[in-house]
N, CA, C and O atoms as a CHARMM CRD file, in Angstrom:
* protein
*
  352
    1    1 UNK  N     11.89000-124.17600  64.71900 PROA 1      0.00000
    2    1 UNK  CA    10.64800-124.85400  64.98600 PROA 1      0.00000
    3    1 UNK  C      9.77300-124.75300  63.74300 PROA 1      0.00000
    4    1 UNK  O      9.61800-123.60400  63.32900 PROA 1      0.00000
    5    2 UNK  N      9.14100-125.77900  63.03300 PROA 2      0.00000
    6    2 UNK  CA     8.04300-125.68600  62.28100 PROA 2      0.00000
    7    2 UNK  C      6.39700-126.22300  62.83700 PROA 2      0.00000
    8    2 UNK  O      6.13500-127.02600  63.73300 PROA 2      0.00000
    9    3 UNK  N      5.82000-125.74700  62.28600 PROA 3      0.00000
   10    3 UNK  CA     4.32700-125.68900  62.78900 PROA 3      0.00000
   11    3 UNK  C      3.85700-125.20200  61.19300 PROA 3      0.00000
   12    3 UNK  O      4.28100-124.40000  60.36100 PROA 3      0.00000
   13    4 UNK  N      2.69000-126.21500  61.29400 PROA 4      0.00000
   14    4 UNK  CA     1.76000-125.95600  59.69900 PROA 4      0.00000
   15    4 UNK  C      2.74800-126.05900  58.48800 PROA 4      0.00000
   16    4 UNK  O      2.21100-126.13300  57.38300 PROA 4      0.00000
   17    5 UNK  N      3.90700-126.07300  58.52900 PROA 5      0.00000
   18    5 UNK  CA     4.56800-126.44300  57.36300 PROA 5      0.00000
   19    5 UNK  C      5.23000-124.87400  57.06800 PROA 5      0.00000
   20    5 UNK  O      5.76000-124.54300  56.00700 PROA 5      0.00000
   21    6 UNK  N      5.02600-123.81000  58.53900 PROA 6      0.00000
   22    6 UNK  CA     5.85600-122.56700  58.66000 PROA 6      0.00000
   23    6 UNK  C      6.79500-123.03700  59.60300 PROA 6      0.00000
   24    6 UNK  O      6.55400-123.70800  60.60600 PROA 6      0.00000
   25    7 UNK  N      8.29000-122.47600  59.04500 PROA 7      0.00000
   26    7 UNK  CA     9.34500-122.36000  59.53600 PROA 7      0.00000
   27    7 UNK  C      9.36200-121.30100  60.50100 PROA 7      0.00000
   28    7 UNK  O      8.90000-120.24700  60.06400 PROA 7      0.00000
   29    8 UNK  N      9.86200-121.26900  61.98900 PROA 8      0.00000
   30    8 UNK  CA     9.85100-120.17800  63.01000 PROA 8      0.00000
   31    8 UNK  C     10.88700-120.13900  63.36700 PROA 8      0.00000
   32    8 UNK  O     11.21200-119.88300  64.52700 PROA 8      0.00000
   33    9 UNK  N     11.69200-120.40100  62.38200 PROA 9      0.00000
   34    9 UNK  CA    13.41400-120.79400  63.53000 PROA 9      0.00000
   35    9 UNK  C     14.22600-119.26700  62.81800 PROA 9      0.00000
   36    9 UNK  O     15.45100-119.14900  62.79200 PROA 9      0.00000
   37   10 UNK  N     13.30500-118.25200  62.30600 PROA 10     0.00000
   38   10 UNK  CA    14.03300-116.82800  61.69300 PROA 10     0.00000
   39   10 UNK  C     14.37700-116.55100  62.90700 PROA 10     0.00000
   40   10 UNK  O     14.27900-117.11900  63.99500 PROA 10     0.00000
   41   11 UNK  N     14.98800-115.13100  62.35300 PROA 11     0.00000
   42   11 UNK  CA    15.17600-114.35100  63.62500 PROA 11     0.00000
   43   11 UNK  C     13.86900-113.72300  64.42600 PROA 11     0.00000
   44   11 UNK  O     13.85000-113.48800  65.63400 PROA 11     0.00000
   45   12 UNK  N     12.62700-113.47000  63.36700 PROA 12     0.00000
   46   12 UNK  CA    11.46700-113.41100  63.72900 PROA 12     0.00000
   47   12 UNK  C     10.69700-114.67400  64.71300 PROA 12     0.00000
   48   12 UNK  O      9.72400-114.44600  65.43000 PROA 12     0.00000
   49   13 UNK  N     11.27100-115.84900  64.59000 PROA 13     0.00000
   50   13 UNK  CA    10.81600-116.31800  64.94800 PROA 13     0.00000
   51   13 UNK  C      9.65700-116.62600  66.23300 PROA 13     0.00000
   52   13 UNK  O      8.63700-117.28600  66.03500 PROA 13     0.00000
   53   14 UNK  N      9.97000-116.10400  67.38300 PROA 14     0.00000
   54   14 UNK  CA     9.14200-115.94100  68.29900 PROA 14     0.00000
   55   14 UNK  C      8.12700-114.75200  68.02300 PROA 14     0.00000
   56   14 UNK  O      7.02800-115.11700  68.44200 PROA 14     0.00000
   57   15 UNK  N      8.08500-113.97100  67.69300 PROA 15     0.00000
   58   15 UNK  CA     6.84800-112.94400  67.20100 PROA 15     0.00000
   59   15 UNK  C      6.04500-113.35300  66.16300 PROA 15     0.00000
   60   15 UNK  O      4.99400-112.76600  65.90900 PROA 15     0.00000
   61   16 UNK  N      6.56300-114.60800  65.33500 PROA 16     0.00000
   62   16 UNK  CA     5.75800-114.80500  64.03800 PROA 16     0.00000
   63   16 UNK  C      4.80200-115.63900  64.70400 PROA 16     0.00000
   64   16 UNK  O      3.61100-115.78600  64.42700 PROA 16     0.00000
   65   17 UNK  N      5.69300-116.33400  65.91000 PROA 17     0.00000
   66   17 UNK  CA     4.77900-117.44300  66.31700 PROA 17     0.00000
   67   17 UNK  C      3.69700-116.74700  67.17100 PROA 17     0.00000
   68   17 UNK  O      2.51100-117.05300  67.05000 PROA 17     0.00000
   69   18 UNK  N      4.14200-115.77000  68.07000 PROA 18     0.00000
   70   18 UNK  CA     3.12100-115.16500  68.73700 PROA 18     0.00000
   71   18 UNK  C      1.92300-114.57000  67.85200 PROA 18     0.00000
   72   18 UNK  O      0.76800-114.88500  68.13600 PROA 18     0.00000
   73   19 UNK  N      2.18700-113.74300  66.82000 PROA 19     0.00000
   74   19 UNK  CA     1.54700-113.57800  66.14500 PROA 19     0.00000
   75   19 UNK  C      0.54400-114.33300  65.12400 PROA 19     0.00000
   76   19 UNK  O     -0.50100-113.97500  64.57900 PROA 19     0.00000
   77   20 UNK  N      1.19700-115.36200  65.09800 PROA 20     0.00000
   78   20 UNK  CA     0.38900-116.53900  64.35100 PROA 20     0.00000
   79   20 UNK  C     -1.10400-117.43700  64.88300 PROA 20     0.00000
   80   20 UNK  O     -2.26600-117.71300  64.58400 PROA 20     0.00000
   81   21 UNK  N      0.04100-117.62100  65.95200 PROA 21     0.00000
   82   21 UNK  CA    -0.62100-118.93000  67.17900 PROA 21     0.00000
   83   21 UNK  C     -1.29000-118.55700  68.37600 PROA 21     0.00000
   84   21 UNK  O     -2.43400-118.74500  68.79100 PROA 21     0.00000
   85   22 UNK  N     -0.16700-117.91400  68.87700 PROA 22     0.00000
   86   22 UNK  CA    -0.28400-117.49000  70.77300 PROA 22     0.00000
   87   22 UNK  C     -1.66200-116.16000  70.52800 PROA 22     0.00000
   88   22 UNK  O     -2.63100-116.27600  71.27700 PROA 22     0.00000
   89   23 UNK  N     -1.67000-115.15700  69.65300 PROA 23     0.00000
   90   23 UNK  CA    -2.42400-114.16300  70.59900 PROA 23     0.00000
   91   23 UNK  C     -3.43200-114.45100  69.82400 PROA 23     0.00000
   92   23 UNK  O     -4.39900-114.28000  70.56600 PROA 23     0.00000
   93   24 UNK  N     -3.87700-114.82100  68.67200 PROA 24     0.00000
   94   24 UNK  CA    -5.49500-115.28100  68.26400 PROA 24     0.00000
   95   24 UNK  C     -5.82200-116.32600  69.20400 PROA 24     0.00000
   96   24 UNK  O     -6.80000-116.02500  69.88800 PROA 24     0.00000
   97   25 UNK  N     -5.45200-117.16300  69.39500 PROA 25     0.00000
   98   25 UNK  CA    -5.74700-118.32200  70.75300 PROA 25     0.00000
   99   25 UNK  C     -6.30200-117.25600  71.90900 PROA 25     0.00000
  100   25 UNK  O     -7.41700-117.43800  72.39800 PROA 25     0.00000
  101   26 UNK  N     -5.73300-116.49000  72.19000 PROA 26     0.00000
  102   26 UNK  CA    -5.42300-115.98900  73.73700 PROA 26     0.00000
  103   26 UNK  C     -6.92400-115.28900  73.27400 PROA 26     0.00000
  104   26 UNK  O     -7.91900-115.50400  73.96600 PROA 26     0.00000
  105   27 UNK  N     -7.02800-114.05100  71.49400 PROA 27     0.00000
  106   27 UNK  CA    -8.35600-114.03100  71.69700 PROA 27     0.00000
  107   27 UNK  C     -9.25600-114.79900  71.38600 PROA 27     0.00000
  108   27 UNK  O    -10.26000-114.27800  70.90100 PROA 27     0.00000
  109   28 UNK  N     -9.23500-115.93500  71.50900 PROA 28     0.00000
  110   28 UNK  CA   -10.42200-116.72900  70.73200 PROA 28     0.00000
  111   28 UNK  C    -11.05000-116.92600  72.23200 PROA 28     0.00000
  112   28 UNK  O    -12.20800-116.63400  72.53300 PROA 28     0.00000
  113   29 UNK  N     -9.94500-117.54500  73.22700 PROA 29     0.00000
  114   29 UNK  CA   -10.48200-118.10400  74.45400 PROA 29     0.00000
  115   29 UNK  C    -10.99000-117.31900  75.53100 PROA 29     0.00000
  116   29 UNK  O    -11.42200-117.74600  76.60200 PROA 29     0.00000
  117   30 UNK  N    -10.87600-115.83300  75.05900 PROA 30     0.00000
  118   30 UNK  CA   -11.31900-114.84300  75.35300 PROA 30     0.00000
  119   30 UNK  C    -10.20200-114.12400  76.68100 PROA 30     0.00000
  120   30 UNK  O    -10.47700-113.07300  77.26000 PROA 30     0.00000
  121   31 UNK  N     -9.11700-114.84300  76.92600 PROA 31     0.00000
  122   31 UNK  CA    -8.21300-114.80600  78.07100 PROA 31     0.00000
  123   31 UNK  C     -7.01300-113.24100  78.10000 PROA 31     0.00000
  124   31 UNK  O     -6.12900-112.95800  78.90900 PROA 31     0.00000
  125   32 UNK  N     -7.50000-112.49300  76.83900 PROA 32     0.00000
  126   32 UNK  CA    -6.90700-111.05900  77.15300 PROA 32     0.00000
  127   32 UNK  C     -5.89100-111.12900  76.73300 PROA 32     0.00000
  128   32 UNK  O     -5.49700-112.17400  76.21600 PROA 32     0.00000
  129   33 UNK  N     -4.95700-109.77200  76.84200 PROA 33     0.00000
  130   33 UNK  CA    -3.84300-109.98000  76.79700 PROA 33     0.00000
  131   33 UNK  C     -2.54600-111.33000  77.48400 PROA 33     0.00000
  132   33 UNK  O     -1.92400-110.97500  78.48500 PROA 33     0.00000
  133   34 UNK  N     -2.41500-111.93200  77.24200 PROA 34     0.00000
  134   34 UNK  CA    -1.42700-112.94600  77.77200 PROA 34     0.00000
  135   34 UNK  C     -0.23500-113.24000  77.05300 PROA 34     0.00000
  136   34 UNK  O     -0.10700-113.42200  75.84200 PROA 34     0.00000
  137   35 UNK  N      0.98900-113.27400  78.34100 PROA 35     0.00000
  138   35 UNK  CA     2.24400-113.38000  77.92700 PROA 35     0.00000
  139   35 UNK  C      2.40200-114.96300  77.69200 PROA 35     0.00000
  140   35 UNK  O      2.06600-115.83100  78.49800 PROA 35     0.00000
  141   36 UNK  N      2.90900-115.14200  76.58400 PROA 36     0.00000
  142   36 UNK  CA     3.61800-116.39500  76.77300 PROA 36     0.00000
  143   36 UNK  C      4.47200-116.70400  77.63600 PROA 36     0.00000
  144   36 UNK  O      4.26200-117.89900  77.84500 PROA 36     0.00000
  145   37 UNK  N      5.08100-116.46300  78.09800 PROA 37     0.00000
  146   37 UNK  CA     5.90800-116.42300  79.34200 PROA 37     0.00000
  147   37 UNK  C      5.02800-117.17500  80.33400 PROA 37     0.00000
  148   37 UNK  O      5.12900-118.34300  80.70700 PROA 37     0.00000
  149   38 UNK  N      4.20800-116.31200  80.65100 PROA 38     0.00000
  150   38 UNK  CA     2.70000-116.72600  81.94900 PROA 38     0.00000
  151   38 UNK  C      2.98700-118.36000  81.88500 PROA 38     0.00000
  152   38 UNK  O      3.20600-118.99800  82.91500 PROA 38     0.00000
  153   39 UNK  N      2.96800-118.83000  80.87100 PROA 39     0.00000
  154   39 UNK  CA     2.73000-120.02300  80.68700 PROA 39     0.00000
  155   39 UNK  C      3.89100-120.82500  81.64000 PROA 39     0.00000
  156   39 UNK  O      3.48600-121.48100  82.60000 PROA 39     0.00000
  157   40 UNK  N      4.80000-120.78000  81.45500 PROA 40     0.00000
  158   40 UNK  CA     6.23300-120.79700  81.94300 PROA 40     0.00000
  159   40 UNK  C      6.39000-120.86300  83.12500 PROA 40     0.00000
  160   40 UNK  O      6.84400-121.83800  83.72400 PROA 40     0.00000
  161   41 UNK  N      5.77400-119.09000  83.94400 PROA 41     0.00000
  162   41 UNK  CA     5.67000-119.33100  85.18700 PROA 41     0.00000
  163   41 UNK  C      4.65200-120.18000  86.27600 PROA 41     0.00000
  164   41 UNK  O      4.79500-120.54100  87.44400 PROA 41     0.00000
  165   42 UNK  N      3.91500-120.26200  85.60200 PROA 42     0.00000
  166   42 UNK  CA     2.79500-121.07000  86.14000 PROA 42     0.00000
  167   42 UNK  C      3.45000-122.85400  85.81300 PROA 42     0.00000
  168   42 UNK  O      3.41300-123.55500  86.82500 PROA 42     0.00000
  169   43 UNK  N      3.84100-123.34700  84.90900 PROA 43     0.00000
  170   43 UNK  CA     4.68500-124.88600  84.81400 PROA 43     0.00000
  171   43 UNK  C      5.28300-124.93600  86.14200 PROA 43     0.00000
  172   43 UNK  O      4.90300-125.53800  87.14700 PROA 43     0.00000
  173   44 UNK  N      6.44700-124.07100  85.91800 PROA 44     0.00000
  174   44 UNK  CA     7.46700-124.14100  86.66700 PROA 44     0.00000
  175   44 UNK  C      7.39100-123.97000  88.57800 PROA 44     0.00000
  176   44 UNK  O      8.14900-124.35300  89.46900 PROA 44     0.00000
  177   45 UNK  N      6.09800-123.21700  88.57600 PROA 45     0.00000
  178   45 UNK  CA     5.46800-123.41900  89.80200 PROA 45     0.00000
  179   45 UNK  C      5.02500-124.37800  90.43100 PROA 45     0.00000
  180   45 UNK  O      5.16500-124.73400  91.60100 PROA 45     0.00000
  181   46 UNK  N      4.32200-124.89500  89.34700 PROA 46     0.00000
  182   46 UNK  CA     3.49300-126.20300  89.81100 PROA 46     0.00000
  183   46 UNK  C      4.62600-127.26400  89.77200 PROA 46     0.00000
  184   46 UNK  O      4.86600-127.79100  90.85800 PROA 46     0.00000
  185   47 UNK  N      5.50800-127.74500  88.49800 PROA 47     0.00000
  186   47 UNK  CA     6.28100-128.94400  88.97500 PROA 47     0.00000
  187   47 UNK  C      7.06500-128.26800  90.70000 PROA 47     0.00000
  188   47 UNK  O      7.22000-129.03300  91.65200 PROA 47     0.00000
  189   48 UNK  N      7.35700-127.13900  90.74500 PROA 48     0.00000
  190   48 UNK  CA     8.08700-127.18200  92.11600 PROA 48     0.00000
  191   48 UNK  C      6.95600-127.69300  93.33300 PROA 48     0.00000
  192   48 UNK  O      7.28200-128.31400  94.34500 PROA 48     0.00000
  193   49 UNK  N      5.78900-127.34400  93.03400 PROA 49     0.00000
  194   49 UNK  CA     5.10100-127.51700  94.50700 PROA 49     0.00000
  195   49 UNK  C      4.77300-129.40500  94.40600 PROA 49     0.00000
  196   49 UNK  O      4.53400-130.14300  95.36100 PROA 49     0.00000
  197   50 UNK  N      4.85300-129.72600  93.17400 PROA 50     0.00000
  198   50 UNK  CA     5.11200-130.54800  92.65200 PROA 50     0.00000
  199   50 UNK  C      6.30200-131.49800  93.67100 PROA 50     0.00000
  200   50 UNK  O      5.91600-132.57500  94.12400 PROA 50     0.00000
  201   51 UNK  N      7.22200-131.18300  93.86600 PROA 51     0.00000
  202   51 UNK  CA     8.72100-131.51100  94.51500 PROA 51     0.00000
  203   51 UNK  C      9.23100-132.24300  93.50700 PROA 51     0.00000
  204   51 UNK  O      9.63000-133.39800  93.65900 PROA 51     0.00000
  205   52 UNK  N      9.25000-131.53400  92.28000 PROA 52     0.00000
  206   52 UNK  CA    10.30300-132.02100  90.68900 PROA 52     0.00000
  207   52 UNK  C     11.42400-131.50000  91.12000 PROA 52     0.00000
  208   52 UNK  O     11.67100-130.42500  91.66800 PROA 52     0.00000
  209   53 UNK  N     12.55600-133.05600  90.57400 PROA 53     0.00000
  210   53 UNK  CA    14.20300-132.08400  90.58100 PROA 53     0.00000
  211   53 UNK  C     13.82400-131.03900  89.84200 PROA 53     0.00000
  212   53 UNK  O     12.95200-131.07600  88.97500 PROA 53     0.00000
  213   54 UNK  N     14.83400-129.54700  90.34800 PROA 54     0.00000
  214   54 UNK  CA    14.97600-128.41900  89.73300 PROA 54     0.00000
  215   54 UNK  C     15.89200-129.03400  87.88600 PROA 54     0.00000
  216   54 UNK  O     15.23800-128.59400  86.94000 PROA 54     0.00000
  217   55 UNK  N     16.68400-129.56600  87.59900 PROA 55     0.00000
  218   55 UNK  CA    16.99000-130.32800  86.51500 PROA 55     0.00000
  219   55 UNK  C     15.78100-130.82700  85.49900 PROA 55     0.00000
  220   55 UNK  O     15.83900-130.67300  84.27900 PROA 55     0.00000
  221   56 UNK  N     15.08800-131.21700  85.93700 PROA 56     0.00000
  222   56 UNK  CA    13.83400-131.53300  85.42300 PROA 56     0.00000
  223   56 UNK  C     13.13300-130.49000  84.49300 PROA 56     0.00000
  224   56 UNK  O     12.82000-130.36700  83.30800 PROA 56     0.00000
  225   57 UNK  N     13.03700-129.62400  85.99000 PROA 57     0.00000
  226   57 UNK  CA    12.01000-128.61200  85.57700 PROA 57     0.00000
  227   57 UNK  C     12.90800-127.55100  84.40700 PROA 57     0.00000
  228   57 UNK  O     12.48600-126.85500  83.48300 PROA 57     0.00000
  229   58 UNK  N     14.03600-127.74700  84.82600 PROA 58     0.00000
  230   58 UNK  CA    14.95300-126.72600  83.85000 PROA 58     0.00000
  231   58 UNK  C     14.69600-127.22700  81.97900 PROA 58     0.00000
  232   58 UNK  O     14.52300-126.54700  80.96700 PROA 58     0.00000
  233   59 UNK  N     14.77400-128.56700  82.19800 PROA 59     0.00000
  234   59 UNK  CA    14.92600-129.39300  81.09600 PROA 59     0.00000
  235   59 UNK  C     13.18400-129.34000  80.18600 PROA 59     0.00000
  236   59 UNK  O     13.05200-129.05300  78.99600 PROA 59     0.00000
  237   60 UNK  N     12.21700-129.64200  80.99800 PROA 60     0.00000
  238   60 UNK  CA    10.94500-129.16700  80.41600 PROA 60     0.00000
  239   60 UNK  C     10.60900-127.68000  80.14600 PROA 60     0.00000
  240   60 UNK  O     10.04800-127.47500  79.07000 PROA 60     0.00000
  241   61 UNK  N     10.85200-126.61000  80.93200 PROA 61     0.00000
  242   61 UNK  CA    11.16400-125.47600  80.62500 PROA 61     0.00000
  243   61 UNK  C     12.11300-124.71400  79.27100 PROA 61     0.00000
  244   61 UNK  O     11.98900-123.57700  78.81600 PROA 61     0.00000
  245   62 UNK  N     13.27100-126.04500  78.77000 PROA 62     0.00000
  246   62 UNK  CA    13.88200-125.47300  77.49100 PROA 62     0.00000
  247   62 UNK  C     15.20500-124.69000  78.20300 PROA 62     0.00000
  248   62 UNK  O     15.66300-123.83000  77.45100 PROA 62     0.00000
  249   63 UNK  N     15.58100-124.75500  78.88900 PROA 63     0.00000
  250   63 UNK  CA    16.55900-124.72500  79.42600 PROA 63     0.00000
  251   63 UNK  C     17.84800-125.21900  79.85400 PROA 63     0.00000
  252   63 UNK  O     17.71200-126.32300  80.38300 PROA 63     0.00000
  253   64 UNK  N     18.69600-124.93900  79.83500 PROA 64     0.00000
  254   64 UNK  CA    20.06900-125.93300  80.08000 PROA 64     0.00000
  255   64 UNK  C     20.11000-125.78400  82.07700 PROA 64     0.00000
  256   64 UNK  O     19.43000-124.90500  82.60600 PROA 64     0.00000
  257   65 UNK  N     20.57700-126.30500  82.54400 PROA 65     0.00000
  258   65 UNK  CA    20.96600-126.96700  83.94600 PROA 65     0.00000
  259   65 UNK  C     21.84100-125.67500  84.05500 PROA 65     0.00000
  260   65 UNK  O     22.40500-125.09100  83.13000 PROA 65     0.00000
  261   66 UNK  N     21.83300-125.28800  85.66000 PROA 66     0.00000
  262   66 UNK  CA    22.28000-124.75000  85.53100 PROA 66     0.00000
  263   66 UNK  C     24.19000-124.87100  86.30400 PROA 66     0.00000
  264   66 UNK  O     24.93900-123.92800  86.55600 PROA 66     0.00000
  265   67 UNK  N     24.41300-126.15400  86.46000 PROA 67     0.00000
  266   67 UNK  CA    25.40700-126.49500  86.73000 PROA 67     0.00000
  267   67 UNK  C     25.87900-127.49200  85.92600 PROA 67     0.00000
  268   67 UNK  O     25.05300-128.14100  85.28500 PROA 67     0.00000
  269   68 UNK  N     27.58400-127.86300  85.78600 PROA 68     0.00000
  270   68 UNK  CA    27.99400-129.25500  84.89400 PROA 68     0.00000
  271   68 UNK  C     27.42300-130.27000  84.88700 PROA 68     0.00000
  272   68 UNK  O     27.19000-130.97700  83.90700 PROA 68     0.00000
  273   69 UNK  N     26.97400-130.54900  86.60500 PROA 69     0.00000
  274   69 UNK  CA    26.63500-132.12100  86.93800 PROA 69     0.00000
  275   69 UNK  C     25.01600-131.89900  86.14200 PROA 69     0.00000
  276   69 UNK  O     24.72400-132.93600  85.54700 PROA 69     0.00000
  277   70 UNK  N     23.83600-130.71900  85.99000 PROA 70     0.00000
  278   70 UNK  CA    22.76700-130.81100  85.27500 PROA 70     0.00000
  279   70 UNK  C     23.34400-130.66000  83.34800 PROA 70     0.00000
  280   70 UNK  O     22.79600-131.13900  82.35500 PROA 70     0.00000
  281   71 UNK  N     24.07200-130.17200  83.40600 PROA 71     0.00000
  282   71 UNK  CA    24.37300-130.06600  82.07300 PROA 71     0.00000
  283   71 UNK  C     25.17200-131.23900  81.35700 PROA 71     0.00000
  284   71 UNK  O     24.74300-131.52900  80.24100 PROA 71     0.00000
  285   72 UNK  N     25.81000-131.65800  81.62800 PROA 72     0.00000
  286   72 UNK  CA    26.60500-132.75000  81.15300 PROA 72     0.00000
  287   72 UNK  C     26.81100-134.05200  81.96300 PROA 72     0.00000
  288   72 UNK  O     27.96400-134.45700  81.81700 PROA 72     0.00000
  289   73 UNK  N     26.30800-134.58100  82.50500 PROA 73     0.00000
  290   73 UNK  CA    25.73400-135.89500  83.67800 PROA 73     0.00000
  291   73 UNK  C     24.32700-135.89100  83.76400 PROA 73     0.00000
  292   73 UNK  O     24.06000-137.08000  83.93500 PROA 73     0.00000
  293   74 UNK  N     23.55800-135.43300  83.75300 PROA 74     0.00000
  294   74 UNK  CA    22.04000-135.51100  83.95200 PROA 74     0.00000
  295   74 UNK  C     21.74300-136.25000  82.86900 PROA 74     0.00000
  296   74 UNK  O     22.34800-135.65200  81.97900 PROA 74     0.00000
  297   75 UNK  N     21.25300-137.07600  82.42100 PROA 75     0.00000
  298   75 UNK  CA    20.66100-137.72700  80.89000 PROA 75     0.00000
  299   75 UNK  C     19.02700-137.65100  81.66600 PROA 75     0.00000
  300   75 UNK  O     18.82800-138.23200  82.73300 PROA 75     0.00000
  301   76 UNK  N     18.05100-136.93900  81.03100 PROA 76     0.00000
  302   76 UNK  CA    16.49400-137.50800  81.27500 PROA 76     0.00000
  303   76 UNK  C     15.88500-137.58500  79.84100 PROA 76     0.00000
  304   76 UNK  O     15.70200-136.59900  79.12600 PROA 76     0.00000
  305   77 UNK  N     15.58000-138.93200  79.49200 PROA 77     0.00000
  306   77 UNK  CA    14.81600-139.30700  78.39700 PROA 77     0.00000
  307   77 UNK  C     13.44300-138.64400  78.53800 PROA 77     0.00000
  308   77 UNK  O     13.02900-138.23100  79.62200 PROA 77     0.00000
  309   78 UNK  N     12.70600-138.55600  77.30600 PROA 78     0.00000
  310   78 UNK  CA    11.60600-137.85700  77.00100 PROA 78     0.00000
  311   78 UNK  C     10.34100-138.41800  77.81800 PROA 78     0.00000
  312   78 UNK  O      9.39200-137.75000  78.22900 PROA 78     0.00000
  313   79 UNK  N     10.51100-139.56800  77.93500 PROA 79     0.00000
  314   79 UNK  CA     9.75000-140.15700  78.92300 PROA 79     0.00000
  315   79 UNK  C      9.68200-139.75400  80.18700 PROA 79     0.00000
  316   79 UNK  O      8.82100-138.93400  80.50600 PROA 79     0.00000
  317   80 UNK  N     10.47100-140.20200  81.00600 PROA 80     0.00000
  318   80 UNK  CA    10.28100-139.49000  82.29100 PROA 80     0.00000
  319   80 UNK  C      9.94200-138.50100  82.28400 PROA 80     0.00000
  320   80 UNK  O      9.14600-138.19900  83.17400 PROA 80     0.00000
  321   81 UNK  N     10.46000-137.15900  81.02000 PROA 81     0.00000
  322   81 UNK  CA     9.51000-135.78800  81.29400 PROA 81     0.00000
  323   81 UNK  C      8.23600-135.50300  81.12300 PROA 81     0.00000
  324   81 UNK  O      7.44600-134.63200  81.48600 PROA 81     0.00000
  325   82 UNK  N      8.23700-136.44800  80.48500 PROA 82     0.00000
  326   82 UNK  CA     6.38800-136.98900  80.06700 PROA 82     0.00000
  327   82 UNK  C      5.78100-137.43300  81.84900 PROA 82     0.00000
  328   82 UNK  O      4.89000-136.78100  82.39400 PROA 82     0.00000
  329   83 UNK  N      6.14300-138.05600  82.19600 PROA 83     0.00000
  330   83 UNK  CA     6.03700-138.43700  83.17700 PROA 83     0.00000
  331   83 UNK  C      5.82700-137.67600  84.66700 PROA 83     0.00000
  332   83 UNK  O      4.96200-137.69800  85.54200 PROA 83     0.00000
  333   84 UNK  N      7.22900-136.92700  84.43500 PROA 84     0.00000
  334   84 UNK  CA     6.94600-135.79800  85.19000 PROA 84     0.00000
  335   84 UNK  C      5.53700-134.58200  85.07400 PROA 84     0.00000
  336   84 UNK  O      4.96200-134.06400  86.03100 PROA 84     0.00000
  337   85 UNK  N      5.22600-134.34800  83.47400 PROA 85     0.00000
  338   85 UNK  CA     4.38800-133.29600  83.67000 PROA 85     0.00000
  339   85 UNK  C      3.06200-133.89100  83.72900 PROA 85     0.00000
  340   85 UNK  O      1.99000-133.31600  83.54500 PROA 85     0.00000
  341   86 UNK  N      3.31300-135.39200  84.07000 PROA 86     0.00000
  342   86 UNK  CA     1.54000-135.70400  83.83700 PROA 86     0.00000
  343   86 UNK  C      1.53100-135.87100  85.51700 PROA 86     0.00000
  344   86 UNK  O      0.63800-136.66200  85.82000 PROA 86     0.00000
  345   87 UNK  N      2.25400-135.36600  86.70100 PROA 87     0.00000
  346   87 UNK  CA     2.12100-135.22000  87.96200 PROA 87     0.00000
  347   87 UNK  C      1.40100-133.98200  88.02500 PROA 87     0.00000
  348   87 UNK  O      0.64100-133.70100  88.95100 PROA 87     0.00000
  349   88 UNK  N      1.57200-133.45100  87.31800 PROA 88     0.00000
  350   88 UNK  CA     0.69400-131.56300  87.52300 PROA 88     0.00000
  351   88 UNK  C     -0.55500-131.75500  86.74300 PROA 88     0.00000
  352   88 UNK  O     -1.36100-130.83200  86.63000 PROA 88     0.00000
């Protein structure tokens, strides 16, 4: 992943970013300690109450399907996931 013209795809990568991005945000907005993760569970909540295919939600989440027919038969263009998260 790049952001600002920094590369995050090290092995550091997720801590550089946390460190970069995620926890000055978290203090700027004054919101405390916060996991990135949080973020995640709270999506993934809402598209379900939502009634999003679980495929969906796997696929906006960064995740692979967790069966063949989601992994290799499912095609969802960027659109529809667009689509999907502007329901929440």
């Amino acid at each position: 992943m790049v952001m600002d013209g920094r590369d995050f795809s090290e092995d550091r990568g997720y801590t550089a970013y946390k460190d970069t991005y995620w926890t000055p945000l978290m203090e700027t907005l004054e919101f405390g300690k916060r996991d990135i993760h949080e973020t995640r569970h709270t999506c993934s909540t809402m598209l379900h109450e939502a009634e999003i295919y679980p495929a969906k939600i796997a696929r906006i989440l960064g995740h692979t399907g967790k069966t063949i027919a989601e992994n290799v038969y499912t095609h969802l263009d960027i659109q529809e996931l667009i689509e999907v998260i502007n329901k929440i």
